[in-house]
C-alpha positions in Angstrom: 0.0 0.0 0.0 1.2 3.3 -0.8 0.9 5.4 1.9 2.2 9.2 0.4 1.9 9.8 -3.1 4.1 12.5 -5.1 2.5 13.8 -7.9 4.1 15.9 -10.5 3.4 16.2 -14.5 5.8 13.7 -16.1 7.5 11.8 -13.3 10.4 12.5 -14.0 11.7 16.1 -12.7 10.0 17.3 -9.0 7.8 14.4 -7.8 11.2 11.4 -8.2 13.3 13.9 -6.3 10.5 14.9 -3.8 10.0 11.3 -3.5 13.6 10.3 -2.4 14.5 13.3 -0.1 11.0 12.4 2.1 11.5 9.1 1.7 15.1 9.6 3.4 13.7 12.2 5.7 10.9 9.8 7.1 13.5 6.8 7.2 16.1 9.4 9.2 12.5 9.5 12.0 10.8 6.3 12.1 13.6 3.9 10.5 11.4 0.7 9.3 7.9 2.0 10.0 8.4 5.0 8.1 5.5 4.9 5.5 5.8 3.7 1.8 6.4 6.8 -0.5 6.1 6.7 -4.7 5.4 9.1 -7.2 3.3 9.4 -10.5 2.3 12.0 -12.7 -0.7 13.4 -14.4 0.9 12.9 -18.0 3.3 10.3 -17.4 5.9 9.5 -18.9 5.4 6.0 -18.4 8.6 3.7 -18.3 10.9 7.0 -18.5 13.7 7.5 -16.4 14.1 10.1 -14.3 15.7 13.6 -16.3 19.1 12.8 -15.9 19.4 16.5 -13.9 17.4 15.3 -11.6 19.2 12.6 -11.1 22.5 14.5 -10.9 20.8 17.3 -8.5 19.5 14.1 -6.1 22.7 12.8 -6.2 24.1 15.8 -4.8 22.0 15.8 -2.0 22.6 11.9 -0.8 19.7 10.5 -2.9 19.9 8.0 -5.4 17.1 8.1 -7.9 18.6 6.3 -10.8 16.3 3.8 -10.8 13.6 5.6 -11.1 10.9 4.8 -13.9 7.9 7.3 -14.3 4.4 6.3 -13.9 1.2 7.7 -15.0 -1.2 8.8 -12.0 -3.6 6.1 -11.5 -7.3 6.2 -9.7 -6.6 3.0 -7.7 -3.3 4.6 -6.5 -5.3 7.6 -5.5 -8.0 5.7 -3.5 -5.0 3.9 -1.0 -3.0 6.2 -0.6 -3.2 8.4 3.1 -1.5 11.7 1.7 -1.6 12.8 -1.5 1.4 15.5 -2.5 1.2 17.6 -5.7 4.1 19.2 -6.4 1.6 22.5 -7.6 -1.8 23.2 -7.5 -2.5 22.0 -10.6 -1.7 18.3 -9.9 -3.3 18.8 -6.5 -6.7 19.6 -8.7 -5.8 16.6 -11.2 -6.2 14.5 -8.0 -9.4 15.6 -6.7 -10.7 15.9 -10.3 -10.0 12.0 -10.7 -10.9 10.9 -7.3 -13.1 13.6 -5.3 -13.2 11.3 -2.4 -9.8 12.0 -2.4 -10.0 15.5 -1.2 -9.5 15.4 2.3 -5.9 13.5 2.0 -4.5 16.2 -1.4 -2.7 18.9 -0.6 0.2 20.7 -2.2 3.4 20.2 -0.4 4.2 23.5 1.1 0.6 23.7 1.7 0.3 20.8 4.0 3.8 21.9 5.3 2.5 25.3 6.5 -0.9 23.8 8.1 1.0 21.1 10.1 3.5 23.3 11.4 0.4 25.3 12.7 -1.3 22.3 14.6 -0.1 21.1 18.4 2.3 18.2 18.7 1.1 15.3 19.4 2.4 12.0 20.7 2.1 8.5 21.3 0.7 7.0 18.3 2.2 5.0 15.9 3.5 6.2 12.7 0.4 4.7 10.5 -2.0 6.1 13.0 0.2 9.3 13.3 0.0 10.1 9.6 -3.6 9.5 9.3 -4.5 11.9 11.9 -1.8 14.4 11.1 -3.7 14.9 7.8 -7.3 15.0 9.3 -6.6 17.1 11.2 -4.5 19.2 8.7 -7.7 18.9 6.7 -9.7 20.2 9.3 -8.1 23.5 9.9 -7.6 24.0 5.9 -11.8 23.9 5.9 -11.7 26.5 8.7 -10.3 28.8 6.4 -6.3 28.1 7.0 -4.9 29.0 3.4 -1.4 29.1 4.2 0.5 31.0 1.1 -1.4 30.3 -1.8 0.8 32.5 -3.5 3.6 30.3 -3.2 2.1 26.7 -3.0 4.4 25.4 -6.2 7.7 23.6 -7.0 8.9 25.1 -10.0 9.1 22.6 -12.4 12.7 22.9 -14.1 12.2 20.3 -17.6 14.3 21.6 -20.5 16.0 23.8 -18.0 19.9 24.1 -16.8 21.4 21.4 -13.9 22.0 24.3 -11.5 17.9 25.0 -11.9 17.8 21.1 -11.2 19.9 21.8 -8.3 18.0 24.7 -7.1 14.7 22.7 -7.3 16.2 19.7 -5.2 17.1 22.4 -2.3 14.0 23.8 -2.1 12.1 19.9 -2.2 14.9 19.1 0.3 13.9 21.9 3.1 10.3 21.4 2.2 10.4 17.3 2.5 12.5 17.9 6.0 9.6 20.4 7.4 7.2 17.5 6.9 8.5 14.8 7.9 9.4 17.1 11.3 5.2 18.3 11.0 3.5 14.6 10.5 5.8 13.0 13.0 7.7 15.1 15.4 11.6 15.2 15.9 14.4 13.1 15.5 15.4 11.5 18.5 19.1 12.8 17.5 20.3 14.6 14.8 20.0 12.9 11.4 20.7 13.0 7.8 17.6 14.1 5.0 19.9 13.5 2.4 21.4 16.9 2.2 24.9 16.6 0.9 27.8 18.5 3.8 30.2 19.5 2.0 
């Protein structure tokens, strides 16, 4: 079961890279109950490898997304997954367009980033029950009119574009991906790596 899905346009610039730095980041917190995380996109480049800049640029931050093969967005994908993540609003709206049910659980990243970082910490549960109510209640405070920064709710998407744009991209998914991971499920207990490269 997936329980996050990354949602970009092709699958092969924001959403692979987004989808290794959180995946690193959750690892870094919960080790091996950190939740599933995969990526599609809403005109998939099905069977594609990732754009070899954002390979490079993942590289550079600790992530290895070589492997990487794009997928097109998928209803039945939509329907298990906990958290949705679109990279933009536009793939946010894709979502809910395909599966309205699926409202309640889309969000764009810095979206859901800013609403969790406004809700009380919470403790105790366990990482599948965390991240479930983590995003209801996320959800809940969005419908009470918590809008965040709509200004600024997209991940520049960087295709046909220079590596050091690739680079910049990676940075920004790299802060963004930490801030969640920190918002659905609280702290490291000691300092750990999210794939950011030191030197």
């Amino acid at each position: 079961m997936t329980a996050i899905l990354v949602v970009c346009t092709g699958n092969i610039c924001r959403s692979p890279i987004a989808e290794g730095l959180l995946r690193v980041a959750l690892e870094a917190r919960l080790g091996a109950e950190a939740p599933d995380v995969a990526s599609a996109g809403t005109m998939g480049w099905a069977g594609s490898g990732a754009d070899p800049n954002s390979v490079a640029a993942a590289a550079e931050r600790g992530v290895d997304i070589s492997s990487h093969r794009a997928r097109e967005l998928e209803p039945a994908e939509i329907a298990r997954s906990a958290l949705i993540l679109g990279m933009a609003t536009e793939h946010a709206h894709a979502v809910v367009a395909e599966v309205p049910e699926a409202r309640s659980r889309t969000f764009t990243l810095k979206e859901l980033v800013r609403v969790v970082e406004s809700l009380p910490e919470v403790d105790g549960a366990t990482p599948e029950r965390r991240l479930s109510e983590r995003v209801a209640a996320a959800d809940r405070l969005r419908a009470h009119g918590f809008a965040g920064d709509p200004r600024d709710d997209g991940i520049m998407d960087p295709l046909g574009m220079p590596l050091d744009a690739f680079r910049a991209v990676a940075t920004e998914l790299d802060g963004w991906c930490s801030r969640l991971a920190v918002g659905l499920f609280g702290r490291a207990e000691a300092p750990a790596a999210t794939g950011t490269s030191r030197s």
